[in-house]
ROSE-407168 format. One record per atom (N, C-alpha, C, CB): residue number from 1; residue in three letters; atom name; x, y, z. Coordinates in steps of 0.2 Angstrom, whole numbers, plus 5000, padded with zeros to 4 digits. Glycine has a CB too. Layout:
REM residues N
i,aa,at,xx,yy,zz
NUM,ala,CA,X,Y,Z
...
REM end
This chain:
REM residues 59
i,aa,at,xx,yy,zz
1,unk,N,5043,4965,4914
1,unk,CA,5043,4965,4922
1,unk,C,5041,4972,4924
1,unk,CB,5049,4962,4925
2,unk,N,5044,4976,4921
2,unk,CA,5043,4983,4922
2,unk,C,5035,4986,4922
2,unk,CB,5047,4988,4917
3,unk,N,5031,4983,4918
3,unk,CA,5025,4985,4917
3,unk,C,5020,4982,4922
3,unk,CB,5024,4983,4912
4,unk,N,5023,4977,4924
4,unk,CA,5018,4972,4930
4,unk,C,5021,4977,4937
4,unk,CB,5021,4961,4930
5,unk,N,5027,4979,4938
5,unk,CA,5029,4982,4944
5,unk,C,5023,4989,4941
5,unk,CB,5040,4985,4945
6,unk,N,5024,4993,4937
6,unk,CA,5021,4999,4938
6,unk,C,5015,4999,4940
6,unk,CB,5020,5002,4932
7,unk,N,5009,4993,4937
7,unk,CA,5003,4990,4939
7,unk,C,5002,4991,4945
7,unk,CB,5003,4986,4938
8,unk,N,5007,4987,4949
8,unk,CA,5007,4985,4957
8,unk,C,5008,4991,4961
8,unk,CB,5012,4980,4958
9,unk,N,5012,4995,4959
9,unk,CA,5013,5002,4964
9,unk,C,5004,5005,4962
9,unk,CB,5021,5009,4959
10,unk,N,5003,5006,4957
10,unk,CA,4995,5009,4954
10,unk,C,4992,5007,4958
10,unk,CB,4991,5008,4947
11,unk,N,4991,5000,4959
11,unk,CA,4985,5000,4964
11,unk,C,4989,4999,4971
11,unk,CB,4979,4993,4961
12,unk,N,4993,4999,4973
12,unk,CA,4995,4999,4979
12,unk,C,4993,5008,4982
12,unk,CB,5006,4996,4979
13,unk,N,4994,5010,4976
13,unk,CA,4993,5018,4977
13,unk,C,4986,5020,4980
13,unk,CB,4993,5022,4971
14,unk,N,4982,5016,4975
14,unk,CA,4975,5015,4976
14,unk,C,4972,5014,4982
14,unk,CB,4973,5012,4973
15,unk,N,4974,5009,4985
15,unk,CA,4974,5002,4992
15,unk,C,4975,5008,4997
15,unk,CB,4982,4994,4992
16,unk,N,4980,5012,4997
16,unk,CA,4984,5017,5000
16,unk,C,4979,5023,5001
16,unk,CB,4990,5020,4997
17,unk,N,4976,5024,4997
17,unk,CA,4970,5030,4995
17,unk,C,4964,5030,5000
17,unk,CB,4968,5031,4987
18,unk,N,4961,5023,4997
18,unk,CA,4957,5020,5002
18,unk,C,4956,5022,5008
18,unk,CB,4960,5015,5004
19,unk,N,4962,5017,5011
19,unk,CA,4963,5018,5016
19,unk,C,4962,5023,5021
19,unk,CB,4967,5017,5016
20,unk,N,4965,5028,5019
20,unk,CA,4967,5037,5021
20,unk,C,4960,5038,5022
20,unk,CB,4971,5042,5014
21,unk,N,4955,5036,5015
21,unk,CA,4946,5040,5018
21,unk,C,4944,5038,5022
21,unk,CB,4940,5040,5015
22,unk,N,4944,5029,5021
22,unk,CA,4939,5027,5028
22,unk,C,4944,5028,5035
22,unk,CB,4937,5018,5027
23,unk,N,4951,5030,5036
23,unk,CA,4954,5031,5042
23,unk,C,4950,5038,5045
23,unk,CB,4962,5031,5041
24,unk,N,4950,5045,5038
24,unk,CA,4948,5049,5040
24,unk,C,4939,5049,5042
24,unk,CB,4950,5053,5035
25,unk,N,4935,5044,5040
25,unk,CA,4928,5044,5043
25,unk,C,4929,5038,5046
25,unk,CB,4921,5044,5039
26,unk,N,4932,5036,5051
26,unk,CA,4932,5030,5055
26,unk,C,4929,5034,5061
26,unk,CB,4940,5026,5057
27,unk,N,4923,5029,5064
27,unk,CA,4919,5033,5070
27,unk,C,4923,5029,5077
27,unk,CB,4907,5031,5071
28,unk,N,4924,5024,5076
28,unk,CA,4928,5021,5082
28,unk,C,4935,5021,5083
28,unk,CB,4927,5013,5083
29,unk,N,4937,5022,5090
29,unk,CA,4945,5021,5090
29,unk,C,4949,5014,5087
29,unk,CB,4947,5021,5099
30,unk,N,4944,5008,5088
30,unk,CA,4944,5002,5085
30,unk,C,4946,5001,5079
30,unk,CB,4940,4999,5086
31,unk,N,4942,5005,5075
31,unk,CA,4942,5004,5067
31,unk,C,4947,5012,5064
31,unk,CB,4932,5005,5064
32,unk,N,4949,5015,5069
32,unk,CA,4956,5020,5068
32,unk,C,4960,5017,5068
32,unk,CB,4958,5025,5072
33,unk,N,4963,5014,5073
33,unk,CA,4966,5009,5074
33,unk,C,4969,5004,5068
33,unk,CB,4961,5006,5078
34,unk,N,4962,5000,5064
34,unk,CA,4962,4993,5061
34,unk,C,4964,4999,5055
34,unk,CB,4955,4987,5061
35,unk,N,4964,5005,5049
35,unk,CA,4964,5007,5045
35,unk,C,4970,5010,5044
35,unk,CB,4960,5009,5046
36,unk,N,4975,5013,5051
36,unk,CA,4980,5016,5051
36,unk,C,4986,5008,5052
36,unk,CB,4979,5021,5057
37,unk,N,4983,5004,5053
37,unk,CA,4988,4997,5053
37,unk,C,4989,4996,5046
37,unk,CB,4985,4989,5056
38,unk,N,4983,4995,5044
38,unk,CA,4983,4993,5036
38,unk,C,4985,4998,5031
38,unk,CB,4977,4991,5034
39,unk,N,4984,5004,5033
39,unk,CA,4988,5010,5028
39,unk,C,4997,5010,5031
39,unk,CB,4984,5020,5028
40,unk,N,5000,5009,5032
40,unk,CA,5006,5008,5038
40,unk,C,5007,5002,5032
40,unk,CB,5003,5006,5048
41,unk,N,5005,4996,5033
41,unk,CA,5007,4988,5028
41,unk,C,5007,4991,5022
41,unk,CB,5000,4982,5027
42,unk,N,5000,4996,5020
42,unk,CA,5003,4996,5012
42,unk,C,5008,5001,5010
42,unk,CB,4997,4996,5007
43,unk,N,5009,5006,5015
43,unk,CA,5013,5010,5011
43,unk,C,5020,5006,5014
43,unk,CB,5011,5019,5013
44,unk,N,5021,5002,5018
44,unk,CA,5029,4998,5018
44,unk,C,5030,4994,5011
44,unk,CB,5030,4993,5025
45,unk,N,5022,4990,5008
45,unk,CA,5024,4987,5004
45,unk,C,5024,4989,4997
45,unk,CB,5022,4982,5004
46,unk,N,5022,4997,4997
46,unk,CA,5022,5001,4991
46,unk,C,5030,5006,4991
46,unk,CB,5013,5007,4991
47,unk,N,5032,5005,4997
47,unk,CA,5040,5007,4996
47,unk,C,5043,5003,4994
47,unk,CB,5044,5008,5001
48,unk,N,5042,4997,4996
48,unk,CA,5047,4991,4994
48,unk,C,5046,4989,4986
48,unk,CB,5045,4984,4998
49,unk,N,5039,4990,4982
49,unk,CA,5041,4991,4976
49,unk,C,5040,4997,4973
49,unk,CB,5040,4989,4973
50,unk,N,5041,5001,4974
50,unk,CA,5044,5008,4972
50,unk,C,5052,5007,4972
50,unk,CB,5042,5015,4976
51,unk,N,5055,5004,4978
51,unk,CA,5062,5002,4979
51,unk,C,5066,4997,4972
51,unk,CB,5061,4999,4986
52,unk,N,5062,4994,4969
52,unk,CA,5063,4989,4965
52,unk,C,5062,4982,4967
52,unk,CB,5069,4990,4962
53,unk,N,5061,4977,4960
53,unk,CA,5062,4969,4961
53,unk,C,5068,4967,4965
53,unk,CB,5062,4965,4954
54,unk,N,5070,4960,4968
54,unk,CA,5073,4958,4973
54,unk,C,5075,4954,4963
54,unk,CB,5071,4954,4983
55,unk,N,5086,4956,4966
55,unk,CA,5088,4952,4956
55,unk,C,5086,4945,4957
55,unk,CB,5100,4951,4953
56,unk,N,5085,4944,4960
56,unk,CA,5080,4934,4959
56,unk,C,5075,4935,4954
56,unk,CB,5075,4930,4968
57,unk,N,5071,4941,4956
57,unk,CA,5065,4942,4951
57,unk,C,5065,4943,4944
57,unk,CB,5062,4946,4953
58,unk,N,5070,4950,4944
58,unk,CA,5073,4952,4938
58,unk,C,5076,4949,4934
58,unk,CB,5076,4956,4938
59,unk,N,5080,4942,4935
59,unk,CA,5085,4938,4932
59,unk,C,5080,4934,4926
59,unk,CB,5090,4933,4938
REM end
C-alpha cells in the first residue's frame, strides 16, 4: 500500500507543478483564477496523502 501512496504523492506533485506554470503564464484574471483553485485542490489533496491512509484503508 505504501508504494501505491508514494506513486500518488509523485504525481499529485507533478499535477501541482503544472499547475504553478500555467498559473504563472495565465494572460486572464479568469484563467488565474481557474489555475490557483485547482493548485489550492491539489495541494489539499497532496497533504492529505502525505498525511497518510485513513486505518480503513490500511487494515
Amino acid at each position: 500500500m505504501i508504494a501505491v501512496r508514494d506513486l500518488l504523492i509523485r504525481g499529485s506533485e507533478k499535477v501541482l507543478a503544472h499547475y504553478r506554470l500555467l498559473l504563472a503564464s495565465a494572460k486572464t484574471e479568469k484563467g488565474r483564477d481557474l489555475y490557483l483553485s485547482r493548485s489550492e485542490r491539489e495541494q489539499r489533496l497532496l497533504d492529505q496523502l502525505q498525511g497518510g491512509l485513513p486505518g480503513w484503508i490500511a487494515a
